[in-house]
PyMOL Python script that loads the backbone (N, CA, C, O; Angstrom):
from pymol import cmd

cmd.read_pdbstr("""\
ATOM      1  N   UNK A   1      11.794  19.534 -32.516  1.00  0.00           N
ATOM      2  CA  UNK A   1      11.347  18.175 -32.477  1.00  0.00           C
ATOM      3  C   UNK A   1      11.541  17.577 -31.078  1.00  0.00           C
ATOM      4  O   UNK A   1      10.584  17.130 -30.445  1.00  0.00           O
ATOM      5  N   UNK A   2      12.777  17.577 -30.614  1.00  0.00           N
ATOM      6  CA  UNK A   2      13.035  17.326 -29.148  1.00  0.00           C
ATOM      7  C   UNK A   2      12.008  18.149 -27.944  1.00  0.00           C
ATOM      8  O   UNK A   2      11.724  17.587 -26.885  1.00  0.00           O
ATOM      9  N   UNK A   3      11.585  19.345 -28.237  1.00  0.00           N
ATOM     10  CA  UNK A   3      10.140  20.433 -27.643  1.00  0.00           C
ATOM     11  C   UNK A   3       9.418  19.043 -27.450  1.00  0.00           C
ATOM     12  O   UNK A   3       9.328  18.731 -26.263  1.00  0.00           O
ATOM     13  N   UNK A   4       8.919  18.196 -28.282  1.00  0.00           N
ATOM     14  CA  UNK A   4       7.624  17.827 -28.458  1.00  0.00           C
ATOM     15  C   UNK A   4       7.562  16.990 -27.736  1.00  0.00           C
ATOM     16  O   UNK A   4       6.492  16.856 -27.143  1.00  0.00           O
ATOM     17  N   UNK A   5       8.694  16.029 -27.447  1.00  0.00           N
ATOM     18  CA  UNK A   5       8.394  14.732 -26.779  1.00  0.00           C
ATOM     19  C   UNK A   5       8.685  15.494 -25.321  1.00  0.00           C
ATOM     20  O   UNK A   5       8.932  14.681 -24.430  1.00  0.00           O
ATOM     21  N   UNK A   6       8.704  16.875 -24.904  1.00  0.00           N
ATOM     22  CA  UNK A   6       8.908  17.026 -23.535  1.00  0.00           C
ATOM     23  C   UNK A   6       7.640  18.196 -22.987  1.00  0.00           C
ATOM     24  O   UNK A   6       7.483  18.343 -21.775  1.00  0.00           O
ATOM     25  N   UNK A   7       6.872  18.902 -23.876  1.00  0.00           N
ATOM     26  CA  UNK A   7       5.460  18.936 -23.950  1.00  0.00           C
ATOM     27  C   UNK A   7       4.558  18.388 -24.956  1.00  0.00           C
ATOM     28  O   UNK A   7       4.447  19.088 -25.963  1.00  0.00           O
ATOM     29  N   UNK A   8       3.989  17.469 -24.931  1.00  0.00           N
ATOM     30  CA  UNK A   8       2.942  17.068 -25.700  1.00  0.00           C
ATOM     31  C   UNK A   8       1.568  17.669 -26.205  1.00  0.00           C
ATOM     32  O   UNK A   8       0.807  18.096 -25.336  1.00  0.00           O
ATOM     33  N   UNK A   9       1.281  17.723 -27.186  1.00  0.00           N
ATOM     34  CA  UNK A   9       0.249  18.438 -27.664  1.00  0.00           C
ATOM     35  C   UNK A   9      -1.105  18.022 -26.932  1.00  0.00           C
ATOM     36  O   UNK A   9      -2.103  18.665 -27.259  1.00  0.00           O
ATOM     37  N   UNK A  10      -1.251  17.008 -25.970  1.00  0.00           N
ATOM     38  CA  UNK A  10      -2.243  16.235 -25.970  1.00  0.00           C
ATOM     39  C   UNK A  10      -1.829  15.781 -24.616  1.00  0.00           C
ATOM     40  O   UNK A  10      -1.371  14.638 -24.623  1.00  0.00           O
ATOM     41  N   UNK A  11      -1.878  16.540 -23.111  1.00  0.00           N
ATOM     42  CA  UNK A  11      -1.455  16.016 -21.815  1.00  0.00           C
ATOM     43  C   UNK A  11      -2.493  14.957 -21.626  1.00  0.00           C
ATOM     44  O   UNK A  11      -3.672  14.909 -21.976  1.00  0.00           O
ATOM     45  N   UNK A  12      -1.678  14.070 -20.934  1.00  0.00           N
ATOM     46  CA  UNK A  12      -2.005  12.724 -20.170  1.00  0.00           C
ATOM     47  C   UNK A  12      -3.028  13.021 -19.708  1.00  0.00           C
ATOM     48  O   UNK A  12      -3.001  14.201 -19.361  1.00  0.00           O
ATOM     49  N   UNK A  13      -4.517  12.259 -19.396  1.00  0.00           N
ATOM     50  CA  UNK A  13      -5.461  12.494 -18.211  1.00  0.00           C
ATOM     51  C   UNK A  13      -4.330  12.105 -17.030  1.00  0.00           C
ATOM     52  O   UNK A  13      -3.245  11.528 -17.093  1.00  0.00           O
ATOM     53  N   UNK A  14      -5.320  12.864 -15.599  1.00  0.00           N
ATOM     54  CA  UNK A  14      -4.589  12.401 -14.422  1.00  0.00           C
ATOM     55  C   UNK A  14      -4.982  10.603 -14.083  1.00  0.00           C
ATOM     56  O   UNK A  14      -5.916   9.950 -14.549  1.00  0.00           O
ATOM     57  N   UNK A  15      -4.069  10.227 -13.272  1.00  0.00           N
ATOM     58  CA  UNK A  15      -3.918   8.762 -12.829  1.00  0.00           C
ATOM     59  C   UNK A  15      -5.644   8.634 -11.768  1.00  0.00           C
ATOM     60  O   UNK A  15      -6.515   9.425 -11.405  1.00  0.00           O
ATOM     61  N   UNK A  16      -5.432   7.490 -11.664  1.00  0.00           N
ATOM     62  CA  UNK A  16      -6.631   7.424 -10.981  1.00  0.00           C
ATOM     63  C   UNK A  16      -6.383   7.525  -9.620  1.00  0.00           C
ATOM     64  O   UNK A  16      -5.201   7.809  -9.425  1.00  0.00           O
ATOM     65  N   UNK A  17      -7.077   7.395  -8.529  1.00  0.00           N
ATOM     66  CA  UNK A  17      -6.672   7.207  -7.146  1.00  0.00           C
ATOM     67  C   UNK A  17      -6.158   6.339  -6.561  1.00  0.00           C
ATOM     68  O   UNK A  17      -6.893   5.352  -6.576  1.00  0.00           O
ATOM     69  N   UNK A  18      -4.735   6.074  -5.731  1.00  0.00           N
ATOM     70  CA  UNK A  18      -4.440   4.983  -5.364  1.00  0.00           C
ATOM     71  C   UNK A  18      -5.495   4.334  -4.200  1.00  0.00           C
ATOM     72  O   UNK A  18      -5.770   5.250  -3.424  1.00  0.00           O
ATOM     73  N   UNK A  19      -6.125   3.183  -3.836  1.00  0.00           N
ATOM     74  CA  UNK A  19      -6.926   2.926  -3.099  1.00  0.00           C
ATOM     75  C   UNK A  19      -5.945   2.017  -2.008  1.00  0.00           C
ATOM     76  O   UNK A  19      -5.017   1.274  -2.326  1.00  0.00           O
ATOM     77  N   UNK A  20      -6.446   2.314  -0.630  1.00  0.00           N
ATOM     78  CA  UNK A  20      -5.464   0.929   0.216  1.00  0.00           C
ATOM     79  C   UNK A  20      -7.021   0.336   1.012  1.00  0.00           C
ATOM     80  O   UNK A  20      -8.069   0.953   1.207  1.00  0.00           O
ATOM     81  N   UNK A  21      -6.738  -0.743   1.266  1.00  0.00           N
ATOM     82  CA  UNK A  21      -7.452  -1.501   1.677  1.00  0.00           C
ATOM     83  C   UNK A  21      -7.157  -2.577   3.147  1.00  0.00           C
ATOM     84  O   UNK A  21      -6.384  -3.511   2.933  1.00  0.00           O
ATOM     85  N   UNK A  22      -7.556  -2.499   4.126  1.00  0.00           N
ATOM     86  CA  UNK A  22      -7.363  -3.141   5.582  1.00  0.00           C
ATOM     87  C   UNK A  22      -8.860  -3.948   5.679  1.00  0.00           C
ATOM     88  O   UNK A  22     -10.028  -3.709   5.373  1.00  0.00           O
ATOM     89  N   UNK A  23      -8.264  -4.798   6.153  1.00  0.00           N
ATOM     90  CA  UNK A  23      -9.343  -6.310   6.925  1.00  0.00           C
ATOM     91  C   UNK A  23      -9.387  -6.305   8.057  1.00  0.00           C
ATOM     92  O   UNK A  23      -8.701  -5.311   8.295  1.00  0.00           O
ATOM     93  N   UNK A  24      -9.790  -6.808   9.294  1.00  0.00           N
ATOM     94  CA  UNK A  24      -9.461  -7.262  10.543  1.00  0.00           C
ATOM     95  C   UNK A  24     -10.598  -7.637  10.670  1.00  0.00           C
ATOM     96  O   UNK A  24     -11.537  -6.981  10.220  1.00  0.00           O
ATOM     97  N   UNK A  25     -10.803  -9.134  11.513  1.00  0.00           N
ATOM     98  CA  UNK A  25     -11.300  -9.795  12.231  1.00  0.00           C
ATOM     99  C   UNK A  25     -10.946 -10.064  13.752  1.00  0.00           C
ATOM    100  O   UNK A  25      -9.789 -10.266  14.122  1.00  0.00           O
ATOM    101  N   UNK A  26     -11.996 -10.049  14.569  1.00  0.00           N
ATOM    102  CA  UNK A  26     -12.254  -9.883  15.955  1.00  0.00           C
ATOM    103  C   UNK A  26     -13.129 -10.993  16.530  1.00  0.00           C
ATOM    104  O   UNK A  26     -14.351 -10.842  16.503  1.00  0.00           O
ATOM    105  N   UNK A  27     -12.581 -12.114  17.056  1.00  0.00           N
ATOM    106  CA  UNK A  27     -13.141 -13.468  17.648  1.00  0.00           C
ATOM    107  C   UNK A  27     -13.137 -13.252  19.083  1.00  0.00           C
ATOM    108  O   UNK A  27     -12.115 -12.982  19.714  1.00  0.00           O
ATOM    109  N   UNK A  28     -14.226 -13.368  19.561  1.00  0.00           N
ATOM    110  CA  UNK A  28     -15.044 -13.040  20.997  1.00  0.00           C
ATOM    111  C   UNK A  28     -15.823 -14.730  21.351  1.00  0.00           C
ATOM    112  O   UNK A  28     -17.028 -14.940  21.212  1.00  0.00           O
ATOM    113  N   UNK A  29     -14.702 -15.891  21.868  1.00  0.00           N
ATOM    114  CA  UNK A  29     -15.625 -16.841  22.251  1.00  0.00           C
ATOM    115  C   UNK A  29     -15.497 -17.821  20.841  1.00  0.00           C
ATOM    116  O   UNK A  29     -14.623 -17.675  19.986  1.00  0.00           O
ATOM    117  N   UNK A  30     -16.561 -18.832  20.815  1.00  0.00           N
ATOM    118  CA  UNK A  30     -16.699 -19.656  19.654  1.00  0.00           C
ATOM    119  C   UNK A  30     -17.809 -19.094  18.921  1.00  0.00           C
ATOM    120  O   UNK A  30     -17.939 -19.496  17.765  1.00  0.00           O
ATOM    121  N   UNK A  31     -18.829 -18.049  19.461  1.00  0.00           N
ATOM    122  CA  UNK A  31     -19.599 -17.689  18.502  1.00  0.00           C
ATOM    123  C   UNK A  31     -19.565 -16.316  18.104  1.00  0.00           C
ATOM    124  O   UNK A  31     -20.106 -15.924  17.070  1.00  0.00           O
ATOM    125  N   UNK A  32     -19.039 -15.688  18.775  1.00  0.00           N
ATOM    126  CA  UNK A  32     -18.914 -14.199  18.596  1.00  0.00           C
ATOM    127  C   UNK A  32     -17.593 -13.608  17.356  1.00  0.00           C
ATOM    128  O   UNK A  32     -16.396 -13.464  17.605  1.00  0.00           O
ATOM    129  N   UNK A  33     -18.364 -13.331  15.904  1.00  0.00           N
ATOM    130  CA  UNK A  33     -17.241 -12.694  15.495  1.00  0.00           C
ATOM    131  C   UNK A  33     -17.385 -11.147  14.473  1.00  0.00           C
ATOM    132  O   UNK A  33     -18.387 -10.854  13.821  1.00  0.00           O
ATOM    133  N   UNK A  34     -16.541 -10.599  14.531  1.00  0.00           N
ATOM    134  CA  UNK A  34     -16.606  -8.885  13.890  1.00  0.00           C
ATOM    135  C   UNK A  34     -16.073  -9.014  13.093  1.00  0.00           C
ATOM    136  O   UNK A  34     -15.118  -9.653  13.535  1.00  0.00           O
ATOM    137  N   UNK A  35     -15.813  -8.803  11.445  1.00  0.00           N
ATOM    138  CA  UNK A  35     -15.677  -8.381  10.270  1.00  0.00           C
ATOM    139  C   UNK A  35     -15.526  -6.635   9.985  1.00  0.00           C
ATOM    140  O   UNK A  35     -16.437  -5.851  10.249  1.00  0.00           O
ATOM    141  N   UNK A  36     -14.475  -6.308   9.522  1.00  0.00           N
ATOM    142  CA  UNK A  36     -14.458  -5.156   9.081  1.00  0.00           C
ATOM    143  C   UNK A  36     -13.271  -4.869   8.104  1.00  0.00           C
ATOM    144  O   UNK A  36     -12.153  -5.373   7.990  1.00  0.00           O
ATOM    145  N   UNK A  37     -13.935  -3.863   7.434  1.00  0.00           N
ATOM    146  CA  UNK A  37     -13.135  -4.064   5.863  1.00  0.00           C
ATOM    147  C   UNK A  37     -13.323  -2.367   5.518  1.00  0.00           C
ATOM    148  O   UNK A  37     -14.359  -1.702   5.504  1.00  0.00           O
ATOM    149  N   UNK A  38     -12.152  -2.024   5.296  1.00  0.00           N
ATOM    150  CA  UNK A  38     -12.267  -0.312   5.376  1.00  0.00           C
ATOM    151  C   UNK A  38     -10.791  -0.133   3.618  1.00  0.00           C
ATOM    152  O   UNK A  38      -9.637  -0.550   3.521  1.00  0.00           O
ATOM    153  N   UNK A  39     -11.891   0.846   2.381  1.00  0.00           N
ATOM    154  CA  UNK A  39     -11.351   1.236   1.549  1.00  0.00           C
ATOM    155  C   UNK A  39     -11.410   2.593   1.693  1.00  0.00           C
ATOM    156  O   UNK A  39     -12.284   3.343   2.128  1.00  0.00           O
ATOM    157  N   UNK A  40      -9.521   2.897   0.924  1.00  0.00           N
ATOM    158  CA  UNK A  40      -9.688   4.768   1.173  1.00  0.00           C
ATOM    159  C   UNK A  40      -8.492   5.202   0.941  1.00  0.00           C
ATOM    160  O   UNK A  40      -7.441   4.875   1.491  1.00  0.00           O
ATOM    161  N   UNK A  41      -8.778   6.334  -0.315  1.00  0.00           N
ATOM    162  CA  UNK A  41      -7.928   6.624  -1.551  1.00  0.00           C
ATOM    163  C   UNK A  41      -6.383   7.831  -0.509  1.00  0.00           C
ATOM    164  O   UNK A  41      -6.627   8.339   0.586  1.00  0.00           O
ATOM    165  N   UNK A  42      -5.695   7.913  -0.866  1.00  0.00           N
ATOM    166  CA  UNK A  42      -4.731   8.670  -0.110  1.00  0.00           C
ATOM    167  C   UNK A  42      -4.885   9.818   0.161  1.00  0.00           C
ATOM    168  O   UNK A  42      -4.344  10.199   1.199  1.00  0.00           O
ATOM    169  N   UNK A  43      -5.773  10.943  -0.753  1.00  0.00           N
ATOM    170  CA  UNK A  43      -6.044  11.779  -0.172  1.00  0.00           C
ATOM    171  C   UNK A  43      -7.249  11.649   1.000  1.00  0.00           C
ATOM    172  O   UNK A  43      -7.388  12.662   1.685  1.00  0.00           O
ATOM    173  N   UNK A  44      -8.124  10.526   1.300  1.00  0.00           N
ATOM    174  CA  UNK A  44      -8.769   9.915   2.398  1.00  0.00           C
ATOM    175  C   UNK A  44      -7.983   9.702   3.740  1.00  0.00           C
ATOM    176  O   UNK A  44      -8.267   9.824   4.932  1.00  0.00           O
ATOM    177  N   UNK A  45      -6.865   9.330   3.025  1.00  0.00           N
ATOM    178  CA  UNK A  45      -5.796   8.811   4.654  1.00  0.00           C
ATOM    179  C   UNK A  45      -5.552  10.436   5.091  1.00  0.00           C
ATOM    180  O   UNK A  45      -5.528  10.691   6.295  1.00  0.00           O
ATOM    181  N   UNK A  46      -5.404  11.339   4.280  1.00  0.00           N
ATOM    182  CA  UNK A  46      -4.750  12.781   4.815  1.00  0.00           C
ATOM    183  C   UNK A  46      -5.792  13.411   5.824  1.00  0.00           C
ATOM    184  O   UNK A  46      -5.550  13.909   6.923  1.00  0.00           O
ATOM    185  N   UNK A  47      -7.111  13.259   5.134  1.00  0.00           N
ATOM    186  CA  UNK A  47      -7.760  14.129   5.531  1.00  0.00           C
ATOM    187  C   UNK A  47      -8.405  13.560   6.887  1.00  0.00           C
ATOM    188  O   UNK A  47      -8.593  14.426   7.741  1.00  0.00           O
ATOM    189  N   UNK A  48      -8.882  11.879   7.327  1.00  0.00           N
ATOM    190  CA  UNK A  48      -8.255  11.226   8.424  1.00  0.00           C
ATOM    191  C   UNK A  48      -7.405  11.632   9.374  1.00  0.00           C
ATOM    192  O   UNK A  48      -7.805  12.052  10.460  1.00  0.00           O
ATOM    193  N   UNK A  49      -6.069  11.538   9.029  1.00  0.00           N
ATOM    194  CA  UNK A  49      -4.888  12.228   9.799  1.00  0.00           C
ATOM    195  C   UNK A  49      -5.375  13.303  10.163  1.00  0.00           C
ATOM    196  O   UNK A  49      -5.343  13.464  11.383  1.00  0.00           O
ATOM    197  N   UNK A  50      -5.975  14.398   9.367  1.00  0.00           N
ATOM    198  CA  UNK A  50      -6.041  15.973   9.637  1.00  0.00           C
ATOM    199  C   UNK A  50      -7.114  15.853  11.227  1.00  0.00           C
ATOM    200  O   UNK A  50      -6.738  16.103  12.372  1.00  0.00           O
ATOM    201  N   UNK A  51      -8.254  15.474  10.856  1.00  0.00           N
ATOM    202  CA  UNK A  51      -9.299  15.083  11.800  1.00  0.00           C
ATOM    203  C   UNK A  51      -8.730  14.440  13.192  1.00  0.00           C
ATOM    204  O   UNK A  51      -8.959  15.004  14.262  1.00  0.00           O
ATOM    205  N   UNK A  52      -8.034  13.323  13.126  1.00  0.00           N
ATOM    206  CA  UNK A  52      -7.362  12.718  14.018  1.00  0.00           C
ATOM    207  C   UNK A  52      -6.856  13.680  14.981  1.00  0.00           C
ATOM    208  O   UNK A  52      -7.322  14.051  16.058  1.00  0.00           O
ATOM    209  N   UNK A  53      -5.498  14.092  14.176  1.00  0.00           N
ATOM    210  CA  UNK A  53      -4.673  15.542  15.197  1.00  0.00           C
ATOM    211  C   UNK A  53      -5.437  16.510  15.784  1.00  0.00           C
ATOM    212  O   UNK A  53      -5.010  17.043  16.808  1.00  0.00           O
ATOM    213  N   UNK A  54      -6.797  16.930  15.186  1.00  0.00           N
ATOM    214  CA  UNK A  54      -7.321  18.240  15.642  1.00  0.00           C
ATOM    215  C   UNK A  54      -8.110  17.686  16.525  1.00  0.00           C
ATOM    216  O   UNK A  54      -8.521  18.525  17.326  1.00  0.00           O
ATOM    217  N   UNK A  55      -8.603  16.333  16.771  1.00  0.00           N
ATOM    218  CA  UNK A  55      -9.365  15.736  18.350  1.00  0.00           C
ATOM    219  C   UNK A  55      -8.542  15.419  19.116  1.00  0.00           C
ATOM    220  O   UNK A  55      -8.807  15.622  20.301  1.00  0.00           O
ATOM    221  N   UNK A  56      -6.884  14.640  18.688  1.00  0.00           N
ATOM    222  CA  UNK A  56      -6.132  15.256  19.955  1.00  0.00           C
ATOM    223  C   UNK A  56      -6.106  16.266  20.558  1.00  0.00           C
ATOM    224  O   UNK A  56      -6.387  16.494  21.734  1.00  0.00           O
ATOM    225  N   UNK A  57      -5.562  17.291  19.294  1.00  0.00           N
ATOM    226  CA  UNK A  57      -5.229  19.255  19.905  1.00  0.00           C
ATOM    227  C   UNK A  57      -6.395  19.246  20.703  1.00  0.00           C
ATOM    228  O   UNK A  57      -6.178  19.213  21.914  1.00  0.00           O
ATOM    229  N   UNK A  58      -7.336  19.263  20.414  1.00  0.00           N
ATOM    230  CA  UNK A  58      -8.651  20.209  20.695  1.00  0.00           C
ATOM    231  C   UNK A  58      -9.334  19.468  22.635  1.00  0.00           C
ATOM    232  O   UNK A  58      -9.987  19.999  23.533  1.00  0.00           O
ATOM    233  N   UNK A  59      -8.629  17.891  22.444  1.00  0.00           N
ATOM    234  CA  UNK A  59      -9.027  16.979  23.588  1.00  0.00           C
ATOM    235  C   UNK A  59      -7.440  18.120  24.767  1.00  0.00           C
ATOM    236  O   UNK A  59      -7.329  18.717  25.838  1.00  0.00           O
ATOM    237  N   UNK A  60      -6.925  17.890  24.001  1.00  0.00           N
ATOM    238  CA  UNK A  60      -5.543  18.679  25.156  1.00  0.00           C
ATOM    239  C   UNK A  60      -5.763  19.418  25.848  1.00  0.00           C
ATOM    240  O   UNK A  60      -5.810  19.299  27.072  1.00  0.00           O
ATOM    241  N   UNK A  61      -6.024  20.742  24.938  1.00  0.00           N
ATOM    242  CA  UNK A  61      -6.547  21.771  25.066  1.00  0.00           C
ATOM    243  C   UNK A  61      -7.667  21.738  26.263  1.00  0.00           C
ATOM    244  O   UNK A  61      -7.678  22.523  27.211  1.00  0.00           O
ATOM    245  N   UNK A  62      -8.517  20.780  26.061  1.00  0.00           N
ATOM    246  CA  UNK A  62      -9.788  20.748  27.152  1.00  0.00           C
ATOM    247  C   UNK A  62      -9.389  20.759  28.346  1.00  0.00           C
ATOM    248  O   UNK A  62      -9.575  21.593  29.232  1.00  0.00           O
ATOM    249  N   UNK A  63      -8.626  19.454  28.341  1.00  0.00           N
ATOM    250  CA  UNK A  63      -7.527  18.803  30.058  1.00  0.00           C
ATOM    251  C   UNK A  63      -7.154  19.616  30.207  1.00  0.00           C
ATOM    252  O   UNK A  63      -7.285  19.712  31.428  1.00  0.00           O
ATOM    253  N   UNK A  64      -6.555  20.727  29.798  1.00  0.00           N
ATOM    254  CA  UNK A  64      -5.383  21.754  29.621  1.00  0.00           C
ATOM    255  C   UNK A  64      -6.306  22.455  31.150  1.00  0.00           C
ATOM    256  O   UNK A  64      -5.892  22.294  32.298  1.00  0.00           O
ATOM    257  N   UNK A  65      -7.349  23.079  30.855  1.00  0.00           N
ATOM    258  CA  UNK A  65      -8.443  23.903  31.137  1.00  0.00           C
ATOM    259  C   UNK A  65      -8.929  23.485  32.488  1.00  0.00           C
ATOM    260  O   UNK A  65      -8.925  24.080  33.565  1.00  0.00           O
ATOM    261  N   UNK A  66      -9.308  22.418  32.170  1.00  0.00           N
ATOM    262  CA  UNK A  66     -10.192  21.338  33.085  1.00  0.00           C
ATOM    263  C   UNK A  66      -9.187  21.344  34.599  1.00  0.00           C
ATOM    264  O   UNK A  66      -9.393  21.491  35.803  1.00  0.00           O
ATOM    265  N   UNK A  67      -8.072  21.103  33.742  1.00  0.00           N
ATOM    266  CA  UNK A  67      -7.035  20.971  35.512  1.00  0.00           C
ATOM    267  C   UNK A  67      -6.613  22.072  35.755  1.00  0.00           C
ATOM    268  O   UNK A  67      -6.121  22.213  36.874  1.00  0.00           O
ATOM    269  N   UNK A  68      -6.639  23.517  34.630  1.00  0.00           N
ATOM    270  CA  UNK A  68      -6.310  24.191  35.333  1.00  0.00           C
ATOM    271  C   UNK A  68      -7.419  25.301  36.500  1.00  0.00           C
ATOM    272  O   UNK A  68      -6.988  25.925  37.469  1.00  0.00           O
ATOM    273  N   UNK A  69      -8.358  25.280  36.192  1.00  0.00           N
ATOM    274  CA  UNK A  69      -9.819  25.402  36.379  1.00  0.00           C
ATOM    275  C   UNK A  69     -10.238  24.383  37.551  1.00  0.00           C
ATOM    276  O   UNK A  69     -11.302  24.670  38.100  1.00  0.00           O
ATOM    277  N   UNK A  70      -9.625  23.331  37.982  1.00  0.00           N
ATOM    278  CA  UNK A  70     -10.244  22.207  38.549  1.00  0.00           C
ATOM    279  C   UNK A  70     -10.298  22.709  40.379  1.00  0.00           C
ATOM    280  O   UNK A  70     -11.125  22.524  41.272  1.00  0.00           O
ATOM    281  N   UNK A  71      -8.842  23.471  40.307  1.00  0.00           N
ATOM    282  CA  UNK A  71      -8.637  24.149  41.993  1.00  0.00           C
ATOM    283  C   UNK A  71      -9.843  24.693  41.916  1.00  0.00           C
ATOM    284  O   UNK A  71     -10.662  24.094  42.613  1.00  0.00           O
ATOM    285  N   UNK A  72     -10.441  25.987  41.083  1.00  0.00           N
ATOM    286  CA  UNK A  72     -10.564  26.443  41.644  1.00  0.00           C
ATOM    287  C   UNK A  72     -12.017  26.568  41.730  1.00  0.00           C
ATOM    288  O   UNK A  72     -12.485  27.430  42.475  1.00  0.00           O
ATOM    289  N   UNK A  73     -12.741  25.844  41.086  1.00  0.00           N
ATOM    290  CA  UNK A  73     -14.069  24.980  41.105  1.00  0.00           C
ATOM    291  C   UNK A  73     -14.435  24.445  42.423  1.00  0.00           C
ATOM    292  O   UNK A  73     -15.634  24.420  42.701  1.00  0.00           O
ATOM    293  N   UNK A  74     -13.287  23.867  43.562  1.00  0.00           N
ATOM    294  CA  UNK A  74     -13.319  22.726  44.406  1.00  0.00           C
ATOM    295  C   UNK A  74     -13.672  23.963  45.502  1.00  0.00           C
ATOM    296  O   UNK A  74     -14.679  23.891  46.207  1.00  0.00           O
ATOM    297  N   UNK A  75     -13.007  24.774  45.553  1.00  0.00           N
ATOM    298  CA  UNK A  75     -12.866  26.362  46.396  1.00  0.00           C
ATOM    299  C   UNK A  75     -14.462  26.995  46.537  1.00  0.00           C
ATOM    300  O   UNK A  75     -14.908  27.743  47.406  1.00  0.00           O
ATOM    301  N   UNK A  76     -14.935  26.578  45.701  1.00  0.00           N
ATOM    302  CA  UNK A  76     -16.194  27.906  45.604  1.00  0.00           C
ATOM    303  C   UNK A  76     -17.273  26.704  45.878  1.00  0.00           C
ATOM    304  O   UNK A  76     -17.466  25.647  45.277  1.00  0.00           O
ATOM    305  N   UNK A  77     -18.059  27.436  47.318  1.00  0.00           N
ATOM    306  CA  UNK A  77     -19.159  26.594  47.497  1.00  0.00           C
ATOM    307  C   UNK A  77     -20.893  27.141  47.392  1.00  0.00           C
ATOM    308  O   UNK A  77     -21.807  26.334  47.562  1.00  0.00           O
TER     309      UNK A  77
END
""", "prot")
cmd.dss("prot")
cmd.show_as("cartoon", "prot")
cmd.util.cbc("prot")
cmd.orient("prot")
């Protein structure tokens, strides 16, 4: 009897998605203004983050190249 109330014959559906939600407004002057309003469930924020880091890495990586490559570009005429 104690089994039952710790598997149920009948599992829970899963929860729904937590959603977060950001505003910001942007005033440029007395007539100029920007509105923006951005929704997006947590596995949204991850996969964000993921994207984010890999255009740092991948921007690094470039500079990385670029300066090391940059001598010897200047050398060759």
């Amino acid at each position: 009897m104690a089994g039952d109330l710790m598997h149920p014959r009948y599992p829970l559906p899963p929860a729904p998605p937590t959603h977060h939600r950001a505003r910001a407004t942007i005033r440029l002057g007395k007539r100029r203004r920007f509105d923006a309003r951005v929704e997006v469930t947590s596995g949204g924020l991850l996969a964000i983050g993921g994207l984010v880091s890999s255009i740092l890495l991948s921007t690094a990586v470039l500079v990385r190249v670029a300066v090391r490559e940059g001598g010897k570009a200047h050398n060759q005429h």
